[in-house]
ROMISE-987484 format. One line per 2 residues: their letters; for each residue x, y, z negated of C-alpha. Coordinates in nm, 3 decimals. Layout:
BEGIN
A> X/Y/Z  ...
This chain:
BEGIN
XX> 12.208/10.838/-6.232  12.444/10.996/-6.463
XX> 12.201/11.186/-6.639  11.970/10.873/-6.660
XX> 12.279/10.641/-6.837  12.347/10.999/-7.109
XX> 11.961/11.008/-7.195  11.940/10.622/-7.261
XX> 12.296/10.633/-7.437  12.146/10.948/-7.657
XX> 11.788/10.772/-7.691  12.009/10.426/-7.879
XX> 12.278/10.630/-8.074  11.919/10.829/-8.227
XX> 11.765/10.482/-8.283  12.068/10.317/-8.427
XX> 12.290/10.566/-8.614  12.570/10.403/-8.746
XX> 12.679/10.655/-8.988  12.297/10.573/-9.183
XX> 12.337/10.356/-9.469  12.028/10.305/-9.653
XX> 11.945/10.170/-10.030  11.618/10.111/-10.081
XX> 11.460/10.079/-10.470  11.138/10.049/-10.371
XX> 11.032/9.661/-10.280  10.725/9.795/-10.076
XX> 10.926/10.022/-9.882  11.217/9.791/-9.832
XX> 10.983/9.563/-9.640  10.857/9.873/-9.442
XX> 11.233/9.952/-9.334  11.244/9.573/-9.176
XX> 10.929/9.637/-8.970  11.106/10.003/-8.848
XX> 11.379/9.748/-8.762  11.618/9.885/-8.989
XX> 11.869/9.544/-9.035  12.165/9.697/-8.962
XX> 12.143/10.071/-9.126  12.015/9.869/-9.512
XX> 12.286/9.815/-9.689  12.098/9.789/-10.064
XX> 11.768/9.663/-10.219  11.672/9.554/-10.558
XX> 11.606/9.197/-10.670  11.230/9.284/-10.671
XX> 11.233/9.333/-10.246  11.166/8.954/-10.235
XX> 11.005/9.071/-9.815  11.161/8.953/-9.599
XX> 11.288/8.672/-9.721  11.626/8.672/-9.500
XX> 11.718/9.019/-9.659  11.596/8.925/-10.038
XX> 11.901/8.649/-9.931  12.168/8.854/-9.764
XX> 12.106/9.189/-9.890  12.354/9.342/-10.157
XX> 12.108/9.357/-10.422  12.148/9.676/-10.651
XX> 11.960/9.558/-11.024  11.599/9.612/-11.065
XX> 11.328/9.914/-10.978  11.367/9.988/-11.348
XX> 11.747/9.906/-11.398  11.918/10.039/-11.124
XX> 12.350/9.909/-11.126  12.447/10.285/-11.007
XX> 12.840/10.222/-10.943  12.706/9.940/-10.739
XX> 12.498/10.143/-10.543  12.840/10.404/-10.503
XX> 13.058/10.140/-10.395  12.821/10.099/-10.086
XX> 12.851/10.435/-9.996  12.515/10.491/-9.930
XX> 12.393/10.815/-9.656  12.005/10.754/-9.764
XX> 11.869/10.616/-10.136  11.500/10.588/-10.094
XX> 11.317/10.611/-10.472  10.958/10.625/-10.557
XX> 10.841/10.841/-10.877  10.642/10.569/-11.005
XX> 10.820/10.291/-11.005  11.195/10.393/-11.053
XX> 11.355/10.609/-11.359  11.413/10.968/-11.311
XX> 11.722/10.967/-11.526  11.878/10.696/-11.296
XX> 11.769/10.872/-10.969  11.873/11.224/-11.064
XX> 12.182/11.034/-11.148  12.221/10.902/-10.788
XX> 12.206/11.246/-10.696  12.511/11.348/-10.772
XX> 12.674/11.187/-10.509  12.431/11.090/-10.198
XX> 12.126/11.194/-10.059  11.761/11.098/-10.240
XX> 11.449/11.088/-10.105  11.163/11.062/-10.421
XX> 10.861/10.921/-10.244  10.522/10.974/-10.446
XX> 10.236/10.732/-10.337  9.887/10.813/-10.524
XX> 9.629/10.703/-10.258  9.575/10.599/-9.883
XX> 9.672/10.910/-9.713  9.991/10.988/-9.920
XX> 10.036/10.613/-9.835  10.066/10.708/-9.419
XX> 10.239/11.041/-9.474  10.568/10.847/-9.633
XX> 10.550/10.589/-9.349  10.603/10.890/-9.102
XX> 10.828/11.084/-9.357  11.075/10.735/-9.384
XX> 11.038/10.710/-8.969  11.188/11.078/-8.972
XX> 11.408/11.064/-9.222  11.566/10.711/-9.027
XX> 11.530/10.825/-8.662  11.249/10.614/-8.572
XX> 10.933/10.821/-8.560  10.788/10.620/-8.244
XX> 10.781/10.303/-8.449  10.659/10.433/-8.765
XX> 10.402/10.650/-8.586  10.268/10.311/-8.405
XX> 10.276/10.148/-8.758  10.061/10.385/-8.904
XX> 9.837/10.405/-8.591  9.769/10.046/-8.615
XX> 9.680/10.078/-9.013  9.426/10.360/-8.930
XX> 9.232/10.120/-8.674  9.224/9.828/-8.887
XX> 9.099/10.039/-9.160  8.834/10.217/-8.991
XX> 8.750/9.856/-8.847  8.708/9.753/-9.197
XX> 8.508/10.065/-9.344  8.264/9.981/-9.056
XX> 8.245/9.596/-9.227  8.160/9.746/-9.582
XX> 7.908/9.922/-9.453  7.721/9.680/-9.279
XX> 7.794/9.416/-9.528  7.618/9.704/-9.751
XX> 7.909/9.678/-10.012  7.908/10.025/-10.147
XX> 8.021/10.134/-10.494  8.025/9.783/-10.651
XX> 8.137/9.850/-10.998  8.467/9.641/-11.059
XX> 8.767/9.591/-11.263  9.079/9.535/-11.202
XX> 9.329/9.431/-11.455  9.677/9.390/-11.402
XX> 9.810/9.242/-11.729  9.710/9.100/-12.067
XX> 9.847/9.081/-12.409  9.671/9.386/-12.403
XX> 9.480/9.360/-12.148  9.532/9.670/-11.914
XX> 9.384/9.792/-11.623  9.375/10.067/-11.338
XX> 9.268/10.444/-11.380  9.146/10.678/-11.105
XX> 9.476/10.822/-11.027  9.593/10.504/-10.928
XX> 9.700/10.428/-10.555  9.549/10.060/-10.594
XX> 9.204/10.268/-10.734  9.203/10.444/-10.389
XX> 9.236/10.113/-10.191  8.923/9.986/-10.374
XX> 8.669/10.278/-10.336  8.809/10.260/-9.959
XX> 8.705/9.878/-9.935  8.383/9.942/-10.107
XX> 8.426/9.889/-10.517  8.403/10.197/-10.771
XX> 8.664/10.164/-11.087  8.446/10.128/-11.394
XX> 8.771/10.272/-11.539  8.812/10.543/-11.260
XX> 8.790/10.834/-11.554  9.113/10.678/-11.732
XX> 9.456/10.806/-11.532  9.795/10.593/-11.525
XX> 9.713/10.256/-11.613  9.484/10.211/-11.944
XX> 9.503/9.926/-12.234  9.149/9.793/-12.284
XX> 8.964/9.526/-12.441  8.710/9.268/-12.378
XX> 8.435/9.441/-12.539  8.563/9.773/-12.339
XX> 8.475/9.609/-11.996  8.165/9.443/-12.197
XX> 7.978/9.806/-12.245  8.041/9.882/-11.840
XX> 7.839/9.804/-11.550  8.102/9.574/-11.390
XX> 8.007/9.275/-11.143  8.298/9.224/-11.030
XX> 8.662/9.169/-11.201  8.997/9.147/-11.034
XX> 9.255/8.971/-11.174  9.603/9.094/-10.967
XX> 9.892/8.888/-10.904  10.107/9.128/-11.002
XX> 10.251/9.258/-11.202  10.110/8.991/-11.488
XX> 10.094/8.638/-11.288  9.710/8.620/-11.330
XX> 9.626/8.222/-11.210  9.327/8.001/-11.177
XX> 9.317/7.926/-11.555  9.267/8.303/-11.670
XX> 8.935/8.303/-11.468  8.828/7.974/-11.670
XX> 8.899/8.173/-11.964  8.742/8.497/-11.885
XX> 8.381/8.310/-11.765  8.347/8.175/-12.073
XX> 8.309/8.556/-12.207  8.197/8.703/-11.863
XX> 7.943/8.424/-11.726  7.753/8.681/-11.571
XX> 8.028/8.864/-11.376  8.252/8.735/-11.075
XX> 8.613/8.678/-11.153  8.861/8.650/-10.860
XX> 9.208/8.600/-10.806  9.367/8.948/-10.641
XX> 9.701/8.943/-10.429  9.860/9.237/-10.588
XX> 10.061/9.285/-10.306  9.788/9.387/-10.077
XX> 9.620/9.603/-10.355  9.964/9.794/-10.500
XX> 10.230/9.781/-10.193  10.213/10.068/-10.005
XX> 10.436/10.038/-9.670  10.409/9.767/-9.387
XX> 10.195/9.565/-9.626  9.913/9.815/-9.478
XX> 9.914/9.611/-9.179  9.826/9.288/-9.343
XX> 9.616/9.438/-9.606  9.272/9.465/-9.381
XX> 9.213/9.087/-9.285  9.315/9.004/-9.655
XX> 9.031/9.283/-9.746  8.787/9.145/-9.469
XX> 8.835/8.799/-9.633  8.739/8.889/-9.984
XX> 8.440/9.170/-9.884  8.313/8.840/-9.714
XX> 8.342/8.623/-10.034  8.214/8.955/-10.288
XX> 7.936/8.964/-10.017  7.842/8.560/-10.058
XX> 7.892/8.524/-10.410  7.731/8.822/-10.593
């Protein structure tokens, strides 16, 4: 009996370590620490992690992915900051280094995707969940792979912009470019890396059927589609959640029946 209360007293103080205080910078991964249920060990976000929407209200909130409040972030005396390359500065992370721990995630595609859900589960004592998280993603995405394949949606040459004023777009070293070859669309941009400026007349001279326009990080509505026909009557135009496309943690989870749902429409319409 003894040794039955010490293993379930060892198992919580592992699952619950009080001593972990976490500040996340990365709104994507934020939401992925609420779904390794997390509440108590955050401490910091940024006022990008809008999910949830209880922590986006009682979080301390630490600046923005790109303007970081650093003696902020000391005064919490933080145990765990959580960066990614992409999306935060190095100067301001190498900066946090100096007096707590940093973990620099790197997402480029799918796979690195599921390695830094397991990495954060290790790094915050709670492998089991985040091993059952990324379990789940894997089914739901082989589910889906099945779909495009028997919805014979292979290779459909797309773009997908994400701002404009220039407009700009998505190369082929791009996590969100990985997501779309994996629901069956090929970049017509693929051979440009980062995140290209192009014009009209550049996405003119391609074999595009399809174009994306992303929520995020330009606020791409109804009225940009009306705009685009008029130049594009030939293509298809949709409305992307950019969420689904660009956020790389929990958002996995939801990401297939959002992906099922538009395959379907692609599938109708074209």
């Amino acid at each position: 009996m003894l040794i039955q209360y010490l293993y379930v007293a060892f198992k919580y103080i592992m699952m619950h370590d009080d001593s972990l205080r976490i500040v996340s910078l990365v709104p994507s991964i934020t939401e992925l620490l609420y779904h390794l249920e997390l509440s108590n060990e955050v401490v910091g976000i940024t006022k990008f992690c809008v999910h949830p929407n209880d922590w986006f209200k009682t979080k301390t909130r630490i600046g923005g992915t790109k303007n970081i409040h650093i003696e902020n972030i000391r005064s919490l005396a933080p145990t765990l900051v959580i960066a990614n390359k992409e999306e935060n500065v190095k100067e301001q992370v190498e900066a946090l280094e100096a007096f707590t721990k940093v973990h620099l995630t790197d997402v480029s595609n799918f796979e690195d995707a599921l390695k830094m859900i397991q990495d954060i589960g290790v790094l915050t004592n709670s492998q089991s969940k985040a091993a059952e998280i990324v379990k789940t993603i894997q089914d739901s995405f082989a589910d889906l792979c099945e779909l495009c394949s028997k919805q014979q949606l292979q290779s459909i040459p797309c773009t997908y912009l994400i701002w404009q004023d220039p407009y700009m777009t998505i190369g082929g070293d791009t996590y969100i470019n990985d997501l779309l070859t994996k629901i069956g669309f090929s970049n017509v941009f693929a051979k440009s890396e980062r995140y290209p400026s192009i014009s009209l007349s550049d996405i003119d001279q391609t074999n595009c059927k399809v174009i994306f326009l992303s929520s995020e990080p330009y606020p791409f509505k109804q009225m940009h589609i009306e705009i685009l026909q008029k130049y594009f009557p030939d293509k298809l135009i949709l409305l992307a959640d950019g969420e689904m496309f660009s956020w790389y943690g929990s958002r996995l989870l939801e990401a297939p029946a959002y992906f099922k749902s538009l395959i379907q429409r692609v599938a109708k319409e074209l």
